[in-house]
Jmol script that loads the backbone (N, CA, C; Angstrom):
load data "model"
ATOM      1  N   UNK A   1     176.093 168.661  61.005  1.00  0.00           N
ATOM      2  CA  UNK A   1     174.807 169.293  61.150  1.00  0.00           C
ATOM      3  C   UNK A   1     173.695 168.269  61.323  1.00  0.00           C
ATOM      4  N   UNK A   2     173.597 167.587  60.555  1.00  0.00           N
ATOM      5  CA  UNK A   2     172.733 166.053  60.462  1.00  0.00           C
ATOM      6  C   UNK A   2     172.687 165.654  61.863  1.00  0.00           C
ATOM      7  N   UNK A   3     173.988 164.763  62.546  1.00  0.00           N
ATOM      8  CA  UNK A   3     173.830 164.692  64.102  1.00  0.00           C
ATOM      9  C   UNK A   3     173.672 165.259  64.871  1.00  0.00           C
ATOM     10  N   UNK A   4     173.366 167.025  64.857  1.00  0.00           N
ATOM     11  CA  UNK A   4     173.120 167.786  66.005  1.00  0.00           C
ATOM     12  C   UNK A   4     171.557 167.968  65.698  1.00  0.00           C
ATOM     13  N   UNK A   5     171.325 167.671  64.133  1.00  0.00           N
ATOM     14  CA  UNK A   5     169.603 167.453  64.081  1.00  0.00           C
ATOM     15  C   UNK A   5     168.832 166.127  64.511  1.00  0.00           C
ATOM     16  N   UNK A   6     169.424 165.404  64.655  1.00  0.00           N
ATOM     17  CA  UNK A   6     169.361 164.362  65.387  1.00  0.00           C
ATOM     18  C   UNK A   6     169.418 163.874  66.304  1.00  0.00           C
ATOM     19  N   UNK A   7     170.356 164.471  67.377  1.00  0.00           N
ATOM     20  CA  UNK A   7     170.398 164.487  69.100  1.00  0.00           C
ATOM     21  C   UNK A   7     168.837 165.145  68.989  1.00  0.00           C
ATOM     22  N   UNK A   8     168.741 166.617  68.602  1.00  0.00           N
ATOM     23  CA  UNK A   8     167.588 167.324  68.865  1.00  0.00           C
ATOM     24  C   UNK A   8     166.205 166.858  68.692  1.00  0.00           C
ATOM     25  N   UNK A   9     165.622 166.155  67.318  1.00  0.00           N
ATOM     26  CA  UNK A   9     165.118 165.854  67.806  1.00  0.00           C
ATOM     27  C   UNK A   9     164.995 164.009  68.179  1.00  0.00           C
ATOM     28  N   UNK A  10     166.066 163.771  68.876  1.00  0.00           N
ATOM     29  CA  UNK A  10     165.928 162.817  69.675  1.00  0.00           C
ATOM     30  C   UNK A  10     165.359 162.841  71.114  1.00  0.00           C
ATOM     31  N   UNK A  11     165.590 163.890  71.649  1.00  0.00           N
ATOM     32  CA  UNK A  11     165.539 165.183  72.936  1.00  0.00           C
ATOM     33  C   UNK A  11     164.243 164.946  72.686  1.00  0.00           C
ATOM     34  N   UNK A  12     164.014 166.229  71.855  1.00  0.00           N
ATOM     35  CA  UNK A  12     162.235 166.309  71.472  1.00  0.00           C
ATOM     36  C   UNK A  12     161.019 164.862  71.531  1.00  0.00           C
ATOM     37  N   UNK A  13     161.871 164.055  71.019  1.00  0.00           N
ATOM     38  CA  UNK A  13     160.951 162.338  70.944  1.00  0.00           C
ATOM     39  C   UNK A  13     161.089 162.215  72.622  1.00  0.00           C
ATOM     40  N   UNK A  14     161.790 161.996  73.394  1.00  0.00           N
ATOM     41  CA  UNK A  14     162.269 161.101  74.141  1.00  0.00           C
ATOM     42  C   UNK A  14     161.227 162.154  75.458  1.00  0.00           C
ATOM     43  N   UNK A  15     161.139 163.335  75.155  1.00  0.00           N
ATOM     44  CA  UNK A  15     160.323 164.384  76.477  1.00  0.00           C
ATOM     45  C   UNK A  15     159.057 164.044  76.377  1.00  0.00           C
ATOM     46  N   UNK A  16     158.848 164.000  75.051  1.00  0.00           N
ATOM     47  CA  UNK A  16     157.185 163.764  74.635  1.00  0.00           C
ATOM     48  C   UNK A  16     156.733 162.395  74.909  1.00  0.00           C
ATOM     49  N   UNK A  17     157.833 161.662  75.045  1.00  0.00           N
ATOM     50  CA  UNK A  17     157.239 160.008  75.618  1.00  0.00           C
ATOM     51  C   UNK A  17     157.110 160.678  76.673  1.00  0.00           C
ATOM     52  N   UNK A  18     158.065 161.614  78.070  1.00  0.00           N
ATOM     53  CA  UNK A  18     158.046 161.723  79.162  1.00  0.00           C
ATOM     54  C   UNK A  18     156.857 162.251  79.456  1.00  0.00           C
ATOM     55  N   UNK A  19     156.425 163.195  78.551  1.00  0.00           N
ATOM     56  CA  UNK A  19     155.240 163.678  78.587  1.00  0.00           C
ATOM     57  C   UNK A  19     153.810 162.887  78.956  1.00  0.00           C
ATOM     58  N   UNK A  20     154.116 161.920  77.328  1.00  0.00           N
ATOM     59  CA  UNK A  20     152.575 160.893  77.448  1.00  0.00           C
ATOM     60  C   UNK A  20     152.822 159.969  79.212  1.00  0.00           C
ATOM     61  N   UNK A  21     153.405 159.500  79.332  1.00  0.00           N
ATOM     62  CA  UNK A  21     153.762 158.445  80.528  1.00  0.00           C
ATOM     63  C   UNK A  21     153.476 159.442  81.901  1.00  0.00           C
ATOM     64  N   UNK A  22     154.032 160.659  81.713  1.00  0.00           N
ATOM     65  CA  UNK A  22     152.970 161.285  82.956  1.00  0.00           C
ATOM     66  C   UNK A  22     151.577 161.581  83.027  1.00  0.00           C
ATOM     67  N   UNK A  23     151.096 162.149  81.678  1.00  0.00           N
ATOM     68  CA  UNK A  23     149.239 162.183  81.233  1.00  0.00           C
ATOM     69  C   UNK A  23     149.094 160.864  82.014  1.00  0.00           C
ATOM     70  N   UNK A  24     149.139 159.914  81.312  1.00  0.00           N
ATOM     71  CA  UNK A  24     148.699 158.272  81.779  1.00  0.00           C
ATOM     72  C   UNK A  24     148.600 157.933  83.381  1.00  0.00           C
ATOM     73  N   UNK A  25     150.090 159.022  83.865  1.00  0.00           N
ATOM     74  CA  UNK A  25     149.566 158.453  85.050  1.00  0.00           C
ATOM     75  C   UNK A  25     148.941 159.323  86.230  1.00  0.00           C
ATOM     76  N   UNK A  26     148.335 160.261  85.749  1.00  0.00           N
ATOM     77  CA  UNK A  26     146.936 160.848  86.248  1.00  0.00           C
ATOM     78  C   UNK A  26     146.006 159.547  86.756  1.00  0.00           C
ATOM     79  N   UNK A  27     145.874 158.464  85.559  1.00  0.00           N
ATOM     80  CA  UNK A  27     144.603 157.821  85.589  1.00  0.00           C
ATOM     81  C   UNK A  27     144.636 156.909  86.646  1.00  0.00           C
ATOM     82  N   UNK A  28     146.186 156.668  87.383  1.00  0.00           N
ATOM     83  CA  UNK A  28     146.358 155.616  88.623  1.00  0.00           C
ATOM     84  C   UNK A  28     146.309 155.991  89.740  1.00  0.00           C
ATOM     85  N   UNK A  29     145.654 155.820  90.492  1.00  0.00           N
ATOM     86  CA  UNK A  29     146.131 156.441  91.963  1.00  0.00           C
ATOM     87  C   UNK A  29     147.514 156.338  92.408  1.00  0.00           C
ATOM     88  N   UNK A  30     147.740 157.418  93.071  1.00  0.00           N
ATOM     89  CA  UNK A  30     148.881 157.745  93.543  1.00  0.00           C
ATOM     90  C   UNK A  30     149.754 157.548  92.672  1.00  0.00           C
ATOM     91  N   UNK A  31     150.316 157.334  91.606  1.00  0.00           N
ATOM     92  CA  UNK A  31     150.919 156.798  90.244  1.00  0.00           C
ATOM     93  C   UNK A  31     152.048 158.192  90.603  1.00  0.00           C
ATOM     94  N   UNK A  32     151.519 159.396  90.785  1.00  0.00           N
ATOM     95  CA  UNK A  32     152.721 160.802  90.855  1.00  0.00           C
ATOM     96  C   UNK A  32     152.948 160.558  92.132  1.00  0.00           C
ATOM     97  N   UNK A  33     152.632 159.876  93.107  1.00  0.00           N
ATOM     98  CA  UNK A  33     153.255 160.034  94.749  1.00  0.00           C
ATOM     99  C   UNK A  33     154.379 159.179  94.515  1.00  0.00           C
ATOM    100  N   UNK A  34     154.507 158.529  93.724  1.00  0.00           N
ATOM    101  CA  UNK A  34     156.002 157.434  93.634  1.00  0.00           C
ATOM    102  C   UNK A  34     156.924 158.091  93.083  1.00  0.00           C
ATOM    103  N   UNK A  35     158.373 157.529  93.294  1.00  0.00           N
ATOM    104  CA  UNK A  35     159.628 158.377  93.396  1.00  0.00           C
ATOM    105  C   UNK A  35     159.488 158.869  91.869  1.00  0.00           C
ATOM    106  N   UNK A  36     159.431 158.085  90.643  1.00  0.00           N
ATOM    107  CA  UNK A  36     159.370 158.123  89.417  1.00  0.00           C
ATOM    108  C   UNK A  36     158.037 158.864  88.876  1.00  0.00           C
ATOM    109  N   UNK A  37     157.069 159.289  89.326  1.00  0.00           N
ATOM    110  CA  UNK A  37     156.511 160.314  89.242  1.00  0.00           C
ATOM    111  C   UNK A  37     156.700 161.687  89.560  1.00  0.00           C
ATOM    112  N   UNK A  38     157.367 161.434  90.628  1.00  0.00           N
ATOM    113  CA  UNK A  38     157.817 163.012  91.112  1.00  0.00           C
ATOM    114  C   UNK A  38     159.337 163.357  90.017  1.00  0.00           C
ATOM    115  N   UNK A  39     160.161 162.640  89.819  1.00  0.00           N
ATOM    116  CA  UNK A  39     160.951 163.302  88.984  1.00  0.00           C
ATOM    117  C   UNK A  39     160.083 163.169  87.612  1.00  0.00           C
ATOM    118  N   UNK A  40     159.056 162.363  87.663  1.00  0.00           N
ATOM    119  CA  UNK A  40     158.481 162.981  85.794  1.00  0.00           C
ATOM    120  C   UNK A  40     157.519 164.226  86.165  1.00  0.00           C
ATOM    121  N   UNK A  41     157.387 164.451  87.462  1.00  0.00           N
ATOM    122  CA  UNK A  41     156.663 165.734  87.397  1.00  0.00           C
ATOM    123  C   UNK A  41     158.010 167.157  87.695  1.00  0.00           C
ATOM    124  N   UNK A  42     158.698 166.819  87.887  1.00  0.00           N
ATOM    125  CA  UNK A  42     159.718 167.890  87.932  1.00  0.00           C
ATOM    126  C   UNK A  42     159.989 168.377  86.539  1.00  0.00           C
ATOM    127  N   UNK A  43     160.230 166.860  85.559  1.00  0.00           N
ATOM    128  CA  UNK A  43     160.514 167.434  84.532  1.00  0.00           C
ATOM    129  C   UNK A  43     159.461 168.176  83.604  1.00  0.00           C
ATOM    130  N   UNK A  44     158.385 167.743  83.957  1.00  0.00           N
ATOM    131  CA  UNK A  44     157.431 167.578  82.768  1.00  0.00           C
ATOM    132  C   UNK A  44     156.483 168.762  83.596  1.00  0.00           C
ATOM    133  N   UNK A  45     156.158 169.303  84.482  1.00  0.00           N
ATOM    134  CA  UNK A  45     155.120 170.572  85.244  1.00  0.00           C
ATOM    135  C   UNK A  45     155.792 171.569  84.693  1.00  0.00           C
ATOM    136  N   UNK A  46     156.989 171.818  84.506  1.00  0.00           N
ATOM    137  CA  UNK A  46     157.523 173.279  84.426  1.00  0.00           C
ATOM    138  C   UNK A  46     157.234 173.690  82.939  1.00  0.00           C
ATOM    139  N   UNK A  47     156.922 172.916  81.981  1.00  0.00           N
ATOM    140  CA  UNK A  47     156.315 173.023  80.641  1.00  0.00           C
ATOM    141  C   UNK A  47     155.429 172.810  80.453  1.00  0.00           C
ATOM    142  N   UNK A  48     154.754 172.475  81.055  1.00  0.00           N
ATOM    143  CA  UNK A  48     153.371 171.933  80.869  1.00  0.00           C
ATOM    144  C   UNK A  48     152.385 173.199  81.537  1.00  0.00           C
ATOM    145  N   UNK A  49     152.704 173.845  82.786  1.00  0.00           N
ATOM    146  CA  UNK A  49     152.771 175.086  83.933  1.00  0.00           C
ATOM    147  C   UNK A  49     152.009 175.744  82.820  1.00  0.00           C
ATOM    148  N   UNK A  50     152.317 176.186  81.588  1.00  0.00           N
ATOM    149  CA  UNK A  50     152.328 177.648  81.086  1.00  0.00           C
ATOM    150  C   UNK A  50     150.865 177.447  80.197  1.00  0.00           C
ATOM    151  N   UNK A  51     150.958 176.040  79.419  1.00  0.00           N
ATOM    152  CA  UNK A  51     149.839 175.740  78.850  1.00  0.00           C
ATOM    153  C   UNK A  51     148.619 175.704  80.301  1.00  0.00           C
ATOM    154  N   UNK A  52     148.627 175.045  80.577  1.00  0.00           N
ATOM    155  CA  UNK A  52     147.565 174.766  81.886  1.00  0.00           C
ATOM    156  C   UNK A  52     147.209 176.543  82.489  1.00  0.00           C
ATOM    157  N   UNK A  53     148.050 177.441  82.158  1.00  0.00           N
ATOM    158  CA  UNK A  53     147.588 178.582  82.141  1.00  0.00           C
ATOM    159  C   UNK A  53     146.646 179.641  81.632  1.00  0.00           C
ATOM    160  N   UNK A  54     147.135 179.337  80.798  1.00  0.00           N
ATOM    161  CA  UNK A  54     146.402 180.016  79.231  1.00  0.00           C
ATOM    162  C   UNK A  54     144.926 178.775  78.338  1.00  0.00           C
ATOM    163  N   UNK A  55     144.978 177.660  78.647  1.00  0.00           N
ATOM    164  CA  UNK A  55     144.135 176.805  78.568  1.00  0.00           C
ATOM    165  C   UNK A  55     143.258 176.292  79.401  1.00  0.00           C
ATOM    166  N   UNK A  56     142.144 176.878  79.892  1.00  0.00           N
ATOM    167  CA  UNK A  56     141.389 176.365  81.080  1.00  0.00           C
ATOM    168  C   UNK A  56     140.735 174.807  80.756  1.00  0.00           C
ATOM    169  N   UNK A  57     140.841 174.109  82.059  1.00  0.00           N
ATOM    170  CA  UNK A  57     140.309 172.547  81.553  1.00  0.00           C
ATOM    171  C   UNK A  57     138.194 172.863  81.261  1.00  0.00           C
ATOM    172  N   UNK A  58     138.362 172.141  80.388  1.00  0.00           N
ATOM    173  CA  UNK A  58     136.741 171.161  79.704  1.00  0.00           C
ATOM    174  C   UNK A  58     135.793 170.577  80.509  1.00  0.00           C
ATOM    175  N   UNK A  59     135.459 170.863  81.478  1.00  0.00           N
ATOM    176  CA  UNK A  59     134.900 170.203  82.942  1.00  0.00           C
ATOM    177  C   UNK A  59     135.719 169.733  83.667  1.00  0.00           C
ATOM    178  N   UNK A  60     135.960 168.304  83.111  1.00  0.00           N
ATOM    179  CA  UNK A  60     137.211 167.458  83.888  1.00  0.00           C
ATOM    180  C   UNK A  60     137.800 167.179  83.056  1.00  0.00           C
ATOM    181  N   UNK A  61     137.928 167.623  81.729  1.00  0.00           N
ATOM    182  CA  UNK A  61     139.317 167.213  80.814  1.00  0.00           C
ATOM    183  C   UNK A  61     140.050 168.092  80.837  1.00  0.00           C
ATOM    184  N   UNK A  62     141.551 167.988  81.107  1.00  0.00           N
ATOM    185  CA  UNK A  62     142.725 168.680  80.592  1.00  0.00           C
ATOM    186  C   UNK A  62     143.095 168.737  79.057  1.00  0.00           C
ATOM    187  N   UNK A  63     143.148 169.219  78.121  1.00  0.00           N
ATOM    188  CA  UNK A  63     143.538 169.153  77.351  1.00  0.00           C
ATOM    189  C   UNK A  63     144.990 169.987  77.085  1.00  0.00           C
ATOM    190  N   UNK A  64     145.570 170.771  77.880  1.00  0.00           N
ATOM    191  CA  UNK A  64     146.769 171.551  77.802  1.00  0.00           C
ATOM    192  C   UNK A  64     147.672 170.647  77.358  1.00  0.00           C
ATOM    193  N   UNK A  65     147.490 169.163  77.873  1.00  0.00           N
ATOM    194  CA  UNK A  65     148.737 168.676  77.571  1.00  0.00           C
ATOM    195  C   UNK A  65     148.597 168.188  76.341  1.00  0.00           C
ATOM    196  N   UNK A  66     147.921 168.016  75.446  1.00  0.00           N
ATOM    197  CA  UNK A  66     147.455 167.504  73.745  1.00  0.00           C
ATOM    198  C   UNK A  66     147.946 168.703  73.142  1.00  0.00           C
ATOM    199  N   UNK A  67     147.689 169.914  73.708  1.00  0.00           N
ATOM    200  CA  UNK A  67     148.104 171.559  73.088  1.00  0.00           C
ATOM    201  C   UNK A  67     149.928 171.112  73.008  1.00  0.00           C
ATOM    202  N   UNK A  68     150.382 171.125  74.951  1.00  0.00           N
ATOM    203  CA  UNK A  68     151.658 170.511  74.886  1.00  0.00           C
ATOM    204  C   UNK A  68     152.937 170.119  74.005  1.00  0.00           C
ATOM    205  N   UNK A  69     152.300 168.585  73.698  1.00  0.00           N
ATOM    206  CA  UNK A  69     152.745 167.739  73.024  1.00  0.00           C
ATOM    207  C   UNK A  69     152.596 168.334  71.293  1.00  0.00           C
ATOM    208  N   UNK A  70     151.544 168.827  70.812  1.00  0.00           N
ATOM    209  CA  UNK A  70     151.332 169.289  69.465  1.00  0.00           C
ATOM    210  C   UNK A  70     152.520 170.038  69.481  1.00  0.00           C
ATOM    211  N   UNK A  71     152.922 171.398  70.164  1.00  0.00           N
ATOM    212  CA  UNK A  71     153.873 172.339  70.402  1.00  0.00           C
ATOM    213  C   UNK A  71     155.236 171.673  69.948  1.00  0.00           C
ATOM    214  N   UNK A  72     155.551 170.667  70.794  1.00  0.00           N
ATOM    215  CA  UNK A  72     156.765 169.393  70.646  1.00  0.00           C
ATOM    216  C   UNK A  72     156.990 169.434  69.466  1.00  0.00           C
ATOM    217  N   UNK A  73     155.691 168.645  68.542  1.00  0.00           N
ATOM    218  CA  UNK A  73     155.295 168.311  67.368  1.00  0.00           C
ATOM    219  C   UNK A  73     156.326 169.421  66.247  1.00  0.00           C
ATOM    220  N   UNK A  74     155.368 170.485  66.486  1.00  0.00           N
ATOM    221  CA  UNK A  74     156.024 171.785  65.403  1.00  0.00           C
ATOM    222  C   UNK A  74     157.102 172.116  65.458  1.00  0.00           C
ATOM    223  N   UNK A  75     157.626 172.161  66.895  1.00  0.00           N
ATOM    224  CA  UNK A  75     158.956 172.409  66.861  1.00  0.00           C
ATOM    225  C   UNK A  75     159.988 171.441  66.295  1.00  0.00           C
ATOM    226  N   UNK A  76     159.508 170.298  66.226  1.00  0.00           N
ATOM    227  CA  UNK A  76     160.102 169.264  65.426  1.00  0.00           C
ATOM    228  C   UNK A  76     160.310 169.555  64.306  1.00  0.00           C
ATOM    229  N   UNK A  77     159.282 169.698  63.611  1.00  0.00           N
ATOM    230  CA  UNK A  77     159.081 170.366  62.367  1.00  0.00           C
ATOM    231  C   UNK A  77     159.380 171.791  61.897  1.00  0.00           C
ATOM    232  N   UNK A  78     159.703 172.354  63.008  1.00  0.00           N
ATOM    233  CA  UNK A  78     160.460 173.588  62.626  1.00  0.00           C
ATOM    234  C   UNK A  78     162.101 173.096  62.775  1.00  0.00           C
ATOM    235  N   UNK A  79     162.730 172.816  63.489  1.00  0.00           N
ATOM    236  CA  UNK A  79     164.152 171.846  63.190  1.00  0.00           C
ATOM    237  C   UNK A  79     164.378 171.424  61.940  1.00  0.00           C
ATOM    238  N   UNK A  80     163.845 170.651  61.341  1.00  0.00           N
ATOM    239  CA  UNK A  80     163.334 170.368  60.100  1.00  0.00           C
ATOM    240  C   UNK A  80     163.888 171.031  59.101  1.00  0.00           C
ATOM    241  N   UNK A  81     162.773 172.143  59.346  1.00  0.00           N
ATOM    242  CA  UNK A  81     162.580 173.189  58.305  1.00  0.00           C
ATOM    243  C   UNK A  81     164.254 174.044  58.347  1.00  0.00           C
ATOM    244  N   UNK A  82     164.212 174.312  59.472  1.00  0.00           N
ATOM    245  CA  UNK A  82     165.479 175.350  59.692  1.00  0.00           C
ATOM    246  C   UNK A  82     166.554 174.506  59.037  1.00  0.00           C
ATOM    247  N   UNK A  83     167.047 172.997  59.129  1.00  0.00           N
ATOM    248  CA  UNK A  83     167.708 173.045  59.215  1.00  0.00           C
ATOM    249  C   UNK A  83     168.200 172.315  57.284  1.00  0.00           C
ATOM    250  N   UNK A  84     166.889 172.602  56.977  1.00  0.00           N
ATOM    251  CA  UNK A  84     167.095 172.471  55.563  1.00  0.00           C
ATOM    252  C   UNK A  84     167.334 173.726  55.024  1.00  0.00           C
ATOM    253  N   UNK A  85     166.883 174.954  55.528  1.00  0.00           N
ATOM    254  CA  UNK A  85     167.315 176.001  55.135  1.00  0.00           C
ATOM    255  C   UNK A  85     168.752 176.351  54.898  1.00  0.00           C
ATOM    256  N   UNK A  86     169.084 175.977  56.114  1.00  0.00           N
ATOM    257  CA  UNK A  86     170.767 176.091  55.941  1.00  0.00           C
ATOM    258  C   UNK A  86     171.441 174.982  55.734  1.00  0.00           C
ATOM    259  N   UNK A  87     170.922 174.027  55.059  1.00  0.00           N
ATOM    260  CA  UNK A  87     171.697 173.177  53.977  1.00  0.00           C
ATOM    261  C   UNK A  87     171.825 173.737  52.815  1.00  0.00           C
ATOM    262  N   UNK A  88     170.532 174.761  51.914  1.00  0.00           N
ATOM    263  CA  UNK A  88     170.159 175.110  50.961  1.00  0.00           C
ATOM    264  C   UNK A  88     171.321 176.313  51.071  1.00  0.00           C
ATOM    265  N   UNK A  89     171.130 177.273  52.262  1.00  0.00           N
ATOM    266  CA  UNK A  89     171.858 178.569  52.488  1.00  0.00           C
ATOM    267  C   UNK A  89     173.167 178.657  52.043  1.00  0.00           C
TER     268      UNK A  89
END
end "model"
wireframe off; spacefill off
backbone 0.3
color backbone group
């Protein structure tokens, strides 16, 4: 149980870097026209899509993706939680 809480949130760590490293590269030009942008936008738009929906941007700030990443966060912490439950259970 321990190592399947642990792949998970290894998963969870390792998207949310994928996450920050695409935010960041908003700030470069053309930074998403390169090959390695487009697969971090493949991975990382289709989750990100839903916040950017329901969260309208701040003038010119996005903040969906801080909402995002928090989301990551809890669910981490719900893993956590769950999976002390059913140690206890």
């Amino acid at each position: 149980m321990d190592s399947l809480l642990s792949f998970l949130v290894l998963l969870i760590e390792i998207y949310s870097y994928a996450l920050i490293v695409y935010i960041l590269m908003s700030w470069f030009p053309n930074a998403r026209d390169t090959k390695f942008g487009q697969i971090l936008a493949n991975i990382c738009e289709p989750y990100l899509e839903p916040f950017r929906r329901i969260i309208p941007p701040i003038g010119m700030l996005d903040i969906s993706p801080i909402v995002a990443i928090l989301v990551l966060n809890f669910a981490t912490r719900g893993l956590y939680a769950l999976f002390d439950m059913l140690k206890l259970g």
